[in-house]
C-alpha positions as CSV (number, residue, x, y, z in Angstrom):
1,X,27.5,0.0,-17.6
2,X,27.6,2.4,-15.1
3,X,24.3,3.2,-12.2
4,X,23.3,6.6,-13.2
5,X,20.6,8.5,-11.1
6,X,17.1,8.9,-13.3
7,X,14.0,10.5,-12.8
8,X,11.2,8.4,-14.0
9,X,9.3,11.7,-16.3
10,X,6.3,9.7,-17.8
11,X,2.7,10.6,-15.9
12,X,0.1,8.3,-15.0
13,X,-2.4,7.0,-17.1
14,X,-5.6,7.1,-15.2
15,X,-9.3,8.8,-15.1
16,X,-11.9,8.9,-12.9
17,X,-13.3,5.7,-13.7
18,X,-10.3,3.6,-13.1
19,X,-10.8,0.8,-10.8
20,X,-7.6,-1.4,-11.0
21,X,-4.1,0.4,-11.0
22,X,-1.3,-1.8,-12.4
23,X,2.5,-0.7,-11.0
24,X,5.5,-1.2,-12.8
25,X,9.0,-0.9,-11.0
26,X,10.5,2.1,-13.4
27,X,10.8,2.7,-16.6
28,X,13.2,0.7,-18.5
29,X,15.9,2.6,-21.2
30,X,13.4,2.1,-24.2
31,X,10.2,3.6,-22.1
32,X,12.0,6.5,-20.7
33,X,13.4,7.2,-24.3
34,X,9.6,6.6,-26.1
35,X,8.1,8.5,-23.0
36,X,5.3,5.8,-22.3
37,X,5.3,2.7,-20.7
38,X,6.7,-0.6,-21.8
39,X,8.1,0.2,-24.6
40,X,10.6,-2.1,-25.5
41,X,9.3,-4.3,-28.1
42,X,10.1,-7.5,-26.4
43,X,8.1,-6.6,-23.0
44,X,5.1,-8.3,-23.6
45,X,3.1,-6.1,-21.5
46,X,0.8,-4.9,-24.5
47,X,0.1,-7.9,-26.0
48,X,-0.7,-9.4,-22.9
49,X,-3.3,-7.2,-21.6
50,X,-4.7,-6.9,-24.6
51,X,-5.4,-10.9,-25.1
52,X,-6.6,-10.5,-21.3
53,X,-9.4,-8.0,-22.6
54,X,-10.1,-9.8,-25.9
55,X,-8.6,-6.6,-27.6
56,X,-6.3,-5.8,-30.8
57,X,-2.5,-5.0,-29.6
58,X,-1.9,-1.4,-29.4
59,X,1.0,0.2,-31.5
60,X,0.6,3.9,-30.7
61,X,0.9,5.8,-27.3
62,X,-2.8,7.1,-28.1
63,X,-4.4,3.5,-28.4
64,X,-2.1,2.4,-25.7
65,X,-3.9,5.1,-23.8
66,X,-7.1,4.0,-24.9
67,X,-6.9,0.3,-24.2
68,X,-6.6,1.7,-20.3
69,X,-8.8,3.8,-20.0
70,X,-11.4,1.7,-21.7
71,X,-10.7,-1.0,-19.8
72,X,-10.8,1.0,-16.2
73,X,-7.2,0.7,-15.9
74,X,-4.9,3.3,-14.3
75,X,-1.0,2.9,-14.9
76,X,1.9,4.0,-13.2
77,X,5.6,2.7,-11.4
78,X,6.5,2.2,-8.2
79,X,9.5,4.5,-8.4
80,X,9.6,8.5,-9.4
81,X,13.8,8.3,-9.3
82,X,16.2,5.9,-8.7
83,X,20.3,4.9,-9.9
84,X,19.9,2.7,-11.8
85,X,22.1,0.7,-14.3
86,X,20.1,0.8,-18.0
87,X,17.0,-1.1,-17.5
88,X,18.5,-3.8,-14.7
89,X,15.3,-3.6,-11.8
90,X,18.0,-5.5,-9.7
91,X,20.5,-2.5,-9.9
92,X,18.3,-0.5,-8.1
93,X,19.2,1.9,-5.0
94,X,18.6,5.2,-3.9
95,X,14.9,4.9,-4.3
96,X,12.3,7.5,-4.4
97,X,8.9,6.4,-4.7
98,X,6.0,8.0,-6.4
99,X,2.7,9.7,-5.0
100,X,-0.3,7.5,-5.7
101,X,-2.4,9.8,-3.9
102,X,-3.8,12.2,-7.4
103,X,-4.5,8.7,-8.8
104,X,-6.4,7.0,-5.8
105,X,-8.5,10.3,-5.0
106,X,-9.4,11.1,-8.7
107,X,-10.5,7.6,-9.6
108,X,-12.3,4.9,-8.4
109,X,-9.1,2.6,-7.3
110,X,-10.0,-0.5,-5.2
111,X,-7.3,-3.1,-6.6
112,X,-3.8,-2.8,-7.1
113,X,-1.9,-5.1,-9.1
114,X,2.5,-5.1,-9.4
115,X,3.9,-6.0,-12.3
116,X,6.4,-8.3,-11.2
117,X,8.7,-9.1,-8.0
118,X,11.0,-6.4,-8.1
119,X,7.4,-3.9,-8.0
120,X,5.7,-6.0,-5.6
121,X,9.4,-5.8,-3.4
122,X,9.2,-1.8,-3.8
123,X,5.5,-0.8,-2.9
124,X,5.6,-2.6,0.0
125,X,8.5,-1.1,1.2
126,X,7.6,2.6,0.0
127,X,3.9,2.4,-0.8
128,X,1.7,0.1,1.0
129,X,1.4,1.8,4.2
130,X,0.7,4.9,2.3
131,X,-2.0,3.8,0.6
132,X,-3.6,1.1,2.9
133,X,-3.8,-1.4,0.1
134,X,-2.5,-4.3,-0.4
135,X,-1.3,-5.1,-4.0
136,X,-1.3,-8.5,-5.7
137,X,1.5,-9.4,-7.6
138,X,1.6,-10.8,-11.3
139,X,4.2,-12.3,-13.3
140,X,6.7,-10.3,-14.8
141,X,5.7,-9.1,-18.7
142,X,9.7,-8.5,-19.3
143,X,11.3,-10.7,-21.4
144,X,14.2,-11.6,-18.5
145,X,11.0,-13.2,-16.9
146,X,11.8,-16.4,-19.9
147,X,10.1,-18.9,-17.4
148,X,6.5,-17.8,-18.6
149,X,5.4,-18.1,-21.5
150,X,3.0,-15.2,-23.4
151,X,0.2,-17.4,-23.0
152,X,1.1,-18.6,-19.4
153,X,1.2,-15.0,-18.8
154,X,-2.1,-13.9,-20.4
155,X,-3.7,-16.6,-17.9
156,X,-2.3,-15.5,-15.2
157,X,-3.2,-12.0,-16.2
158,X,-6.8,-12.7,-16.1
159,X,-6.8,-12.0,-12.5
160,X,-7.4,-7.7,-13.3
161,X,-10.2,-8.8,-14.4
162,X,-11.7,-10.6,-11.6
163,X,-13.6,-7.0,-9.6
């Protein structure tokens, strides 16, 4: 597979009462083609934050949507382009990041959370002096990241919930 040069096309999920913002990398193959985030079936993103606020799991984009915004959760990536090499984070160069700023002044943002290393790796190198905050990383949801179990996960999780 080849490193092709992508533009990340999916907008933020966010209102004005968000509080936490969670950052992914960039889309992977299945996301970009679905339009919304994490949506390969195997990322476990979903199911996770929906154990982590006692929640059913989300199928559709709309209750995807929902499960947010009812929760006070913003969600975006790092990354508005990259190359990249199908959904490989570690293929990575050429990086463009996105601007937080529409989400940070139209809500009520005070934590930031990464999804990952590879995300916690690219907002502090294009996005944490930009926006003055610090982000906290938490384990991968992807299903490269085998070491953690879905349950392992969801306690780890639990953190987005501590304000």
């Amino acid at each position: 597979m080849t490193r092709q040069r992508k533009e990340h096309g999916i907008p933020p999920v966010y209102d004005e009462n968000s509080k936490i913002l969670i950052l992914g990398s960039f889309p992977s193959v299945a996301s970009r083609a679905e339009g919304f985030f994490y949506g390969h079936p195997r990322n476990r993103f979903w199911r996770v934050l929906a154990a982590v606020f006692d929640e059913r799991v989300p199928t559709t984009v709309g209750e995807k949507k929902s499960l947010l915004l009812r929760n006070k959760v913003a969600l975006f990536d790092v990354l508005a382009a990259c190359e990249i090499e199908g959904s490989s984070d570690s293929s990575i160069m050429g990086a463009i990041p996105n601007d937080l700023t529409p989400i940070l002044v139209g809500s009520q943002i005070a934590r930031i959370f990464v999804n990952g290393k590879t995300a916690e790796r690219l907002y502090d190198k294009y996005l944490k002096e930009k926006t003055g905050l610090s982000a906290t990383v938490l384990p991968s949801t992807s299903p490269a990241n085998a070491a953690w179990s879905e349950e392992r996960l969801v306690a780890a999780w639990q953190e987005i919930k501590r304000r």
